[in-house]
N, C-alpha and C positions, 0 to 999 in steps of 0.2 A: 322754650323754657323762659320763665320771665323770674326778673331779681328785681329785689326793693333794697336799694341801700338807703341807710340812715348817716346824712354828713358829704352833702356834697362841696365842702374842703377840698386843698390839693389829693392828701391823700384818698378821699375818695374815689374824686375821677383819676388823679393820675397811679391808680395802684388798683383799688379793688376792682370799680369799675371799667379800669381798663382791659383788667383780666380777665372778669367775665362777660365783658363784650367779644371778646377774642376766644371765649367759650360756645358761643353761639345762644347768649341771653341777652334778651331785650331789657336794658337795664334802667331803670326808673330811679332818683332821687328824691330821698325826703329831705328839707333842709328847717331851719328857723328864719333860714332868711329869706323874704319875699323878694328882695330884686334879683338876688342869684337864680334863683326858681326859676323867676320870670326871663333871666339872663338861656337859659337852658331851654327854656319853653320857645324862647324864640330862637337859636339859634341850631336847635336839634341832633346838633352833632357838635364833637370840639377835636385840637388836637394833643398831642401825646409827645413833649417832645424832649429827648432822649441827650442829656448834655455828657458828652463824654470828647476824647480826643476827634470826634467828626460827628456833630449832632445828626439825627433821625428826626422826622414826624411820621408821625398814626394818627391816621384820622377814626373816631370813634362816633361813631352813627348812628342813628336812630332811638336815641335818648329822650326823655323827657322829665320833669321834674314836678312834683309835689309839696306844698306849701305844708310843714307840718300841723299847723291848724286847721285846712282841709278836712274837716273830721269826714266828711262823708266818701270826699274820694280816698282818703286815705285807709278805712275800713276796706270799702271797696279793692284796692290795692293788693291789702293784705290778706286777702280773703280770695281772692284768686292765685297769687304770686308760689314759685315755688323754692325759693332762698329770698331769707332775706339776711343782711349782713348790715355792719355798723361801724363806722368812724367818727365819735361824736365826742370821742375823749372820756377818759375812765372817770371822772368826774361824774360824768351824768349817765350813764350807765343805770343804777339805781331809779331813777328819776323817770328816765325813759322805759325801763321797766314797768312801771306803774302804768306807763302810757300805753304801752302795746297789751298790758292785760286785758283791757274791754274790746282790743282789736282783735287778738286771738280768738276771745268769747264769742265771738261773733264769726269769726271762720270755723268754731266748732259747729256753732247753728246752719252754717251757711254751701259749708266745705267740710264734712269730717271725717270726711276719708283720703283726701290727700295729706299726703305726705309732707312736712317741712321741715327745712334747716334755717336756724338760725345761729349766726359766728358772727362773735365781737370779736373785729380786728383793733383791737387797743396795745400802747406798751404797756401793759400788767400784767401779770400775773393772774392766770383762769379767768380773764375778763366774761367769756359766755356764764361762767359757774357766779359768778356776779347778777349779772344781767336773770341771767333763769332764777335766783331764789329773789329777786325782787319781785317777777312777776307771779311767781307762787305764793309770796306773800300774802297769807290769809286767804286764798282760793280755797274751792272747795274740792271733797274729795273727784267728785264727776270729772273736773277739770284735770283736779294732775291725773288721773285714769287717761283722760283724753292726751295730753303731755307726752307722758310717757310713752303710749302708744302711737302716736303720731307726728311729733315734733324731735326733730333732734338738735341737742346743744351742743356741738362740738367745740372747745376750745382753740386756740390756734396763736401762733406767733408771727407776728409779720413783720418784714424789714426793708423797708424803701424810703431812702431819703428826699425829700419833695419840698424843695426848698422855695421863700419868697424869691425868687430872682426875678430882677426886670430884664428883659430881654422882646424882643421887637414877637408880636403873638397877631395871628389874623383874626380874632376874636377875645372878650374879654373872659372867655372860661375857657381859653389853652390855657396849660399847666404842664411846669418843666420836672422831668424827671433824673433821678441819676441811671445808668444805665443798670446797675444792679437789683437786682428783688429777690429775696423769698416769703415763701408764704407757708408755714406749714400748720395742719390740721388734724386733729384726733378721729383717726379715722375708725372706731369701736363706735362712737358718739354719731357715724352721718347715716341719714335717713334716705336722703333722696337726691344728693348730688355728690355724684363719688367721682367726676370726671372733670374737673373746674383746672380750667389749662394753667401751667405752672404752678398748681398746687401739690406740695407734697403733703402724702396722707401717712402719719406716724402713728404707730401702737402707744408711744409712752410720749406724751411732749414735753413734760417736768424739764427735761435736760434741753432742748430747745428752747423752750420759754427764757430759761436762765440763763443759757448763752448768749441769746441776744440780748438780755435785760443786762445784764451783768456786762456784757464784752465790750458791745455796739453801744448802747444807750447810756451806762455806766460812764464810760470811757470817752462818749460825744460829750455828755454835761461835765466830765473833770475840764475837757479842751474849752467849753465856754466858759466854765466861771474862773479858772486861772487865766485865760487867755484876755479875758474881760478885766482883770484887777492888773494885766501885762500891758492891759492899752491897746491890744490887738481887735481887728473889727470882725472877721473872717475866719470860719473853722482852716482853709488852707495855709491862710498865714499863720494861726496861733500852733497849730502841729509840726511846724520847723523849729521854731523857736526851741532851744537845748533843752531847760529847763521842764518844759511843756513837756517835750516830745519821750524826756525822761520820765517822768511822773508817770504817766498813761501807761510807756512800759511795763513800769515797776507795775503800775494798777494793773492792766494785762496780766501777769506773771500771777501776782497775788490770785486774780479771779479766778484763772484756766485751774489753778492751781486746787482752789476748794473745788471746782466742777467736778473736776477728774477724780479727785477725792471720794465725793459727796455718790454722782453716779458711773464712775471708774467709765468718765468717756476717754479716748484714746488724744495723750497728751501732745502728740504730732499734730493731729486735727486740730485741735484748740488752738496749739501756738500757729497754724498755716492760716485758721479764722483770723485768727487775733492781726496777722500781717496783712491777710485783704482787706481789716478795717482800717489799716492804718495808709493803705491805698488810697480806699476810698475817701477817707479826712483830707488827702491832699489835692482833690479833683478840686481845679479852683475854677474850673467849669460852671460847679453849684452855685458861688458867689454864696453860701450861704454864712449867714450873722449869727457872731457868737450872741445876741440878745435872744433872736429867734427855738434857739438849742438852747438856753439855757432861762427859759420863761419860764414863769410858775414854781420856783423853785419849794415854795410848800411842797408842793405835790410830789417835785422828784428828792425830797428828802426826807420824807414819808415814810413809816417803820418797815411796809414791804414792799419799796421801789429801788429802782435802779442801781443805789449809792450804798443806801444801810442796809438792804437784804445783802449783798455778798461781805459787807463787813463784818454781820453777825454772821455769816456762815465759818468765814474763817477766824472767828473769833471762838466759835461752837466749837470748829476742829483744832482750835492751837499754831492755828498757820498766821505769819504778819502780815498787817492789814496796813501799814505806817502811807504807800503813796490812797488806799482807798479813804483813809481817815483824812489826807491833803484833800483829795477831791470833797471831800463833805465841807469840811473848813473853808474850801473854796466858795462850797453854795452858801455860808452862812455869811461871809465875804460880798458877795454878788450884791451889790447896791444899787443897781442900774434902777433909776428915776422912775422908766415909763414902764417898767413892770409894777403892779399894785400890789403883788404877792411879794413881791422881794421888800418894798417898803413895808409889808406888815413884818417882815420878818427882822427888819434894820429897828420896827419899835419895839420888839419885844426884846431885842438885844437895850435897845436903851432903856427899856423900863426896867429890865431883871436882869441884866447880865447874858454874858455868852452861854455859859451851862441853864441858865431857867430856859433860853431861845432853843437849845439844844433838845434839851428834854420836852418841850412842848412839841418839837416839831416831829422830831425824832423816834419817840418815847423811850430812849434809853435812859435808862440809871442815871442821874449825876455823879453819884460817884465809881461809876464802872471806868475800868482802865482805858475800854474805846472811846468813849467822853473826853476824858484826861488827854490822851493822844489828839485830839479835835480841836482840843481849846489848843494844846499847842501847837499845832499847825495852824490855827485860826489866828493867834498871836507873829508868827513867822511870814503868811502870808501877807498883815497888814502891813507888817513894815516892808516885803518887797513891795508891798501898793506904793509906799510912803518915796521908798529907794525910785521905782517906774516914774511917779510925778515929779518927783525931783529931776531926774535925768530931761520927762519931755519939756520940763518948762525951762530949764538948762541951754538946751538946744533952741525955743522960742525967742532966748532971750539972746542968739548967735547974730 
């Protein structure tokens, strides 16, 4: 069985590709980057390795990689392969879309009778349901005939933290992981790969998707942009901290809270989830940077990402949102220099104020009560920034 992933990033190799090497697929990389490619091409195997209370390596073998401009081998690729998968960031999903249309069209002509899957492994919400109506976009009828008969979109949620650490590696495409993963997949949606090792295969994934969007990923970006305006550097340091480790709860509580509501999942489970995340935020194993978690902050404060999808749900159901509205405030807070997305969001606050930043980013109401709750959490926050520098430069000056 051969796989083409799209993104060979940490999470590529250290999550997907990991997994379906240990499936027993020969797994291939598309990347944008030509030296990584070429890092892969020449190095043909990497390891795998597992930061917890006693680190692990896995060696992952017989790899190889593709330059995503490659148009010829990359056709080729995809015209033979029987999964292919993607970690390229929900950003370009769309984009890549359009890319892989003339590659399909051409496994129609070439191949049109095997079977495919294709799963976007992104943190969003229906990312494959993304990715498939881009590349249908303006196709013709023959093709989505062929589509629909031949290709399946499953959706899928996945959870592994794969963090920048520096740590001593015997090549430069080892990649460290945390020891925890899930992976789970709409299994109505697969065509041809129903047996991919630690995959679970779900009837309904709605309530998946949003436990981890909501609990995990939620709950990671409130630890970095509070923990980032606390002076902290580290998801394990910033989630001790009282303050901190309060909010998240509360955020926790609030979330589990519309889930169970929303798809009456079993509120045990959720609060037991909700504790192994908070395990997991304290592995200071990862070494991972509150900048790293909390990048791009457009994108994770975004009308249906991470932060404001569970605020407007418990806002829908009447339930209090007051530590998820902190965590928002927090992102709109997040100043950090070497992000270019946090800077456009620091101008739009200075050209129009916190409510115009809000609403551009957002798309909530200005004058909705979750707005009002934002700005004043977004006022509270800056002055503990104000109260934090004060104290460190306090101590500088011991």
């Amino acid at each position: 069985m051969k796989a083409l992933h799209f993104g060979a990033g940490n999470i590529g190799r250290g999550f997907i590709g990991y997994l379906l090497s240990k499936s027993g697929y020969t797994v291939t990389f598309v990347d944008i980057s030509q030296p990584l490619a070429d890092q892969i091409n020449q190095f043909k195997q990497y390891q795998v390795i597992t930061l917890s209370t006693s680190s692990a390596k896995e060696t992952i073998p017989n790899v190889r990689a593709i330059h995503l401009r490659a148009a010829e081998e990359l056709e080729d690729a995809v015209v033979q392969t029987d999964l292919i998968t993607l970690s390229i960031g929900a950003n370009n999903l769309k984009s890549t879309g359009k890319l892989l249309y003339p590659l399909l069209k051409a496994r129609q002509q070439k191949n049109p009778e095997a079977p495919l899957d294709i799963i976007a492994c992104e943190n969003a919400l229906f990312a494959t349901d993304i990715l498939k109506q881009s590349i249908l976009d303006g196709a013709d009828a023959d093709f989505h005939a062929y589509l629909e008969k031949t290709v399946g979109f499953p959706n899928s949620a996945v959870d592994r933290i794969v963090p920048n650490v520096t740590l001593a590696k015997d090549s430069p495409i080892d990649v460290a992981v945390e020891d925890f993963f899930e992976w789970d997949v709409e299994a109505g949606k697969v065509k041809h790969n129903p047996d991919i090792h630690g995959v679970s295969y779900v009837e309904h994934l709605e309530p998946y998707l949003e436990r981890k969007l909501f609990l995990l990923n939620g709950a990671h970006a409130a630890i970095a942009y509070i923990g980032f305006l606390k002076g902290y550097r580290y998801v394990h340091e910033a989630i001790h901290d009282e303050f901190i480790r309060k909010t998240v709860c509360a955020y926790h509580q609030e979330a589990l809270e519309a889930l169970h509501q929303k798809h009456h999942m079993d509120k045990p489970a959720l609060e037991a989830y909700a504790q192994k995340l908070l395990r997991r935020f304290e592995n200071h194993y990862l070494q991972d940077e509150l900048y790293r978690v909390g990048r791009d902050p457009v994108r994770k404060l975004s009308n249906n990402d991470r932060l404001v999808s569970p605020l407007k749900l418990c806002n829908d159901l009447h339930l209090p949102y007051d530590a998820i509205a902190c965590a928002i405030a927090a992102g709109f807070a997040f100043d950090y220099e070497g992000d270019p997305k946090a800077m456009d969001i620091q101008m739009d606050i200075l050209d129009g104020g916190i409510k115009y930043a809000i609403r551009r980013i957002t798309g909530l109401n200005e004058s909705s009560e979750m707005v009002r709750n934002i700005v004043e959490n977004y006022k509270k926050l800056l002055h503990l920034k104000r109260s934090c520098l004060v104290a460190v430069h306090a101590l500088a000056a011991v």
